[in-house]
C-alpha positions as CSV (number, residue, x, y, z in Angstrom):
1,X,92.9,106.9,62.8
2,X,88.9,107.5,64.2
3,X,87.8,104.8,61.9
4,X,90.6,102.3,63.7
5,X,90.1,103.7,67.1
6,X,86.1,103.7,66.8
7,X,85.9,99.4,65.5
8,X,88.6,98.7,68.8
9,X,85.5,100.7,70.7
10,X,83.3,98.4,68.3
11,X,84.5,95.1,69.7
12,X,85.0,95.9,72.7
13,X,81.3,96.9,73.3
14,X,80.5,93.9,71.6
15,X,82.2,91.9,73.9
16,X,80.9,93.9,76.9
17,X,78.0,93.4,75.4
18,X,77.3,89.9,74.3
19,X,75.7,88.3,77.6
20,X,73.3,90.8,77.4
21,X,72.6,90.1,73.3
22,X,72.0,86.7,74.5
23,X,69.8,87.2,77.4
24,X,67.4,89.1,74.9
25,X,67.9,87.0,71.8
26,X,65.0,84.5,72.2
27,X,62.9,87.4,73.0
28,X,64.1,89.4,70.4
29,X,63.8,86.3,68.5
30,X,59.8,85.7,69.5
31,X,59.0,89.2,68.4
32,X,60.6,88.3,64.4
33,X,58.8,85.2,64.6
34,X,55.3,86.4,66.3
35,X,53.2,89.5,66.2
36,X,52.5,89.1,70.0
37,X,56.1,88.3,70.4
38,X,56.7,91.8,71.1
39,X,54.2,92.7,73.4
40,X,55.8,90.3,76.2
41,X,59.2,92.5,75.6
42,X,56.9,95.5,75.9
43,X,55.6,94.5,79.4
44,X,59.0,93.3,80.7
45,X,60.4,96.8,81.6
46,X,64.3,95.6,82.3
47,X,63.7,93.4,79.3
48,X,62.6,96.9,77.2
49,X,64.8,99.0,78.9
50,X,67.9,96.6,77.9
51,X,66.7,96.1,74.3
52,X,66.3,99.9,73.9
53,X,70.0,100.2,75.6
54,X,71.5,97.9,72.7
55,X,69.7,99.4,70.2
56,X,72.0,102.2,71.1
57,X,74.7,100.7,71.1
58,X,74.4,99.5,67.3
59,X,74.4,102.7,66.2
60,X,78.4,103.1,66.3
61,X,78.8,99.5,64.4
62,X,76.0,101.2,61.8
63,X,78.1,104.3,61.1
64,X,80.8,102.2,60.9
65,X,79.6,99.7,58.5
66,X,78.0,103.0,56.5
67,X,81.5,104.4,56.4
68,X,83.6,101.5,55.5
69,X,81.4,100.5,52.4
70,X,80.0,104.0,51.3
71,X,76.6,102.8,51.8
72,X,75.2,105.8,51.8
73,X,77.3,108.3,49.4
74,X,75.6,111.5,48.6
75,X,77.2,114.3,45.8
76,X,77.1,116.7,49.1
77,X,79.5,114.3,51.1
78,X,81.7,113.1,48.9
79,X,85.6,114.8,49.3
80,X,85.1,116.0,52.6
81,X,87.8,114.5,55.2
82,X,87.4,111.3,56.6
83,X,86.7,112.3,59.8
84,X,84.3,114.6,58.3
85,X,83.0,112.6,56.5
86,X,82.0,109.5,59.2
87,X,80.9,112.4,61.5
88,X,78.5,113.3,58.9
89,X,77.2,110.3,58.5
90,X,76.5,109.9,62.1
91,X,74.2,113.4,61.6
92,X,72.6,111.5,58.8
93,X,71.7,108.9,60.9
94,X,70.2,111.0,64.1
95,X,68.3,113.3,61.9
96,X,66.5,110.0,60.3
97,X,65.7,108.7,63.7
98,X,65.0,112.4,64.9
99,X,62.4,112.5,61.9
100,X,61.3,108.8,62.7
101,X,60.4,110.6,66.5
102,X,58.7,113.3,65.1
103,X,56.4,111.6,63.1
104,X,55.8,108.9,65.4
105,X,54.9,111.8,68.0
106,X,52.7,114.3,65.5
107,X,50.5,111.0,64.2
108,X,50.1,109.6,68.0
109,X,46.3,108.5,68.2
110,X,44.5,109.5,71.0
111,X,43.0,106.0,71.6
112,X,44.3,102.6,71.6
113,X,47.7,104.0,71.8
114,X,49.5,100.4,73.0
115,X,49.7,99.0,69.7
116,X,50.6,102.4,68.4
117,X,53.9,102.4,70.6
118,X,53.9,98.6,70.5
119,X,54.7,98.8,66.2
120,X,57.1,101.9,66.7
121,X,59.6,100.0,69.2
122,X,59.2,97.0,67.0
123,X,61.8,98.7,65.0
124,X,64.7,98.8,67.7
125,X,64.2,95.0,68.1
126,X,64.6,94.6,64.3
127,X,67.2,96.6,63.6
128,X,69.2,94.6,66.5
129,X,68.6,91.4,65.0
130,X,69.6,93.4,61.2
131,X,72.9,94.8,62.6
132,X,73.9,91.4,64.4
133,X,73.2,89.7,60.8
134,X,75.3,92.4,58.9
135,X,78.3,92.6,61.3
136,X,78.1,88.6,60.7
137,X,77.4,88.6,57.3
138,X,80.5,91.4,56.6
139,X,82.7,89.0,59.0
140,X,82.0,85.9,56.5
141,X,82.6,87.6,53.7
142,X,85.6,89.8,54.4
143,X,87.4,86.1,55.5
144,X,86.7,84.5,51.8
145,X,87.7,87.0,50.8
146,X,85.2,89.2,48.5
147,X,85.5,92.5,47.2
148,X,83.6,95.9,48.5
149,X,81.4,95.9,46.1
150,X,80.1,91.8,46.9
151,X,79.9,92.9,50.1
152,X,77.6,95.8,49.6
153,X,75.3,94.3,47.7
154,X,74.9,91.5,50.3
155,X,74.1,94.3,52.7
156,X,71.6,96.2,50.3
157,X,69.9,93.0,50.0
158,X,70.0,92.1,53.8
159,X,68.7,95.5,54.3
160,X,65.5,95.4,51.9
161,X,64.8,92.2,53.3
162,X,64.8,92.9,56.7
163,X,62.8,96.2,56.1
164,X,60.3,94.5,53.8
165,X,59.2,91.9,57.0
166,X,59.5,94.7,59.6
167,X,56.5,96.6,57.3
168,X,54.4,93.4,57.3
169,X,55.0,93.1,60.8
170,X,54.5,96.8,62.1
171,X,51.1,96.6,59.8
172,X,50.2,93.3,61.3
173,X,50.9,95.1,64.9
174,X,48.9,98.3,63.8
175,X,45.7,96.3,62.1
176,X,44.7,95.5,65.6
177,X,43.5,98.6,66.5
178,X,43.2,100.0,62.4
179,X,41.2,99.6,59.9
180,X,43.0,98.7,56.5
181,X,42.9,102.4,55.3
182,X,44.4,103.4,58.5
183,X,47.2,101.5,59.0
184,X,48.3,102.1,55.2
185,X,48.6,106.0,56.3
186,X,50.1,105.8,58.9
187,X,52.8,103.3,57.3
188,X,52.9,106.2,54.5
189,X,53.3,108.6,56.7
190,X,55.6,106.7,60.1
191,X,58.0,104.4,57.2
192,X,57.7,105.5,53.4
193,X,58.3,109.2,54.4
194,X,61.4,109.1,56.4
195,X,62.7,106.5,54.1
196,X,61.8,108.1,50.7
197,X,63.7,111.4,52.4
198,X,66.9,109.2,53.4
199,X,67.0,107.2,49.6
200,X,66.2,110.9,47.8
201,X,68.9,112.5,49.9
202,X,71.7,110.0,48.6
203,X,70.6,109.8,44.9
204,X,69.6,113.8,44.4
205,X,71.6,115.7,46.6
């Protein structure tokens, strides 16, 4: 019954939504395509303000799409309650991001900090642009129709993808005020941590 009530909330935010997905696309579009790209949604504050806004928002469809396909289906969650269980998921996901912060905070340089924030809010603009390609990918697929296990695998591989080009771009953002050396630590220490803590947590625990 929460999973059915939570996608009616899902849609309906989309549609609420929508004009302002469009409205940011082509910016959100220029900062995929171009490492400046971001920088003019940095300096636009409505336009920043409204792309961290739907970022937000894409958490629910996240959980949602994390629930639906067990994409993330630890020892430690498995047989609790359905309810249980999606709520735990949501924890899953704000302790990532709450680790993300931390980090982001305890490796701020004291100098040339613009690019620093500029490559960390990079990643709300990409993982719009993942979850719009995911929901639409899912949609596709689910009207074929293919079976759950397709379907994951078509969202593993979106996933990896996606991540893969925001690394490159978040090291092309941070090389402008980095030397090589630098920028690899602070992509071991900002992106490979957190990660490597999320993928251990669902394959050990």
């Amino acid at each position: 019954m929460l999973f059915n009530i939570l996608v009616i909330v899902c849609v309906l935010l989309g549609v609420v939504l929508m004009k302002l997905f469009l409205q940011l696309f082509p910016y959100l579009a220029d900062s995929f395509l171009r490492v400046r790209g971001g920088a003019v949604l940095e300096n636009n504050l409505r336009l920043s303000r409204d792309r961290n806004f739907l970022a937000l928002a894409m958490l629910l469809p996240a959980v949602l799409l994390m629930y639906r396909y067990r994409l993330y289906d630890p020892v430690f969650l498995q047989g609790l309650p359905s309810n249980l269980y999606m709520l735990s998921l949501l924890g899953v996901l704000v302790a990532y991001l709450l680790i993300r912060f931390l980090l982001y905070q305890l490796l701020k340089p004291r100098r040339r900090f613009d690019f620093y924030r500029l490559a960390h809010r990079a990643g709300y603009t990409y993982f719009i642009l993942l979850m719009s390609l995911l929901l639409a990918t899912v949609g596709i697929l689910a009207l074929i129709p293919c079976n759950d296990l397709t379907i994951k695998r078509f969202i593993y591989t979106e996933v990896l993808v996606f991540y893969l080009f925001f690394l490159l771009r978040r090291a092309q953002i941070l090389s402008r005020s980095c030397n090589p050396l630098r920028t690899f630590l602070y992509l071991c220490g900002l992106e490979f941590l957190p990660t490597s803590l999320l993928v251990l947590s669902a394959v050990r625990l």
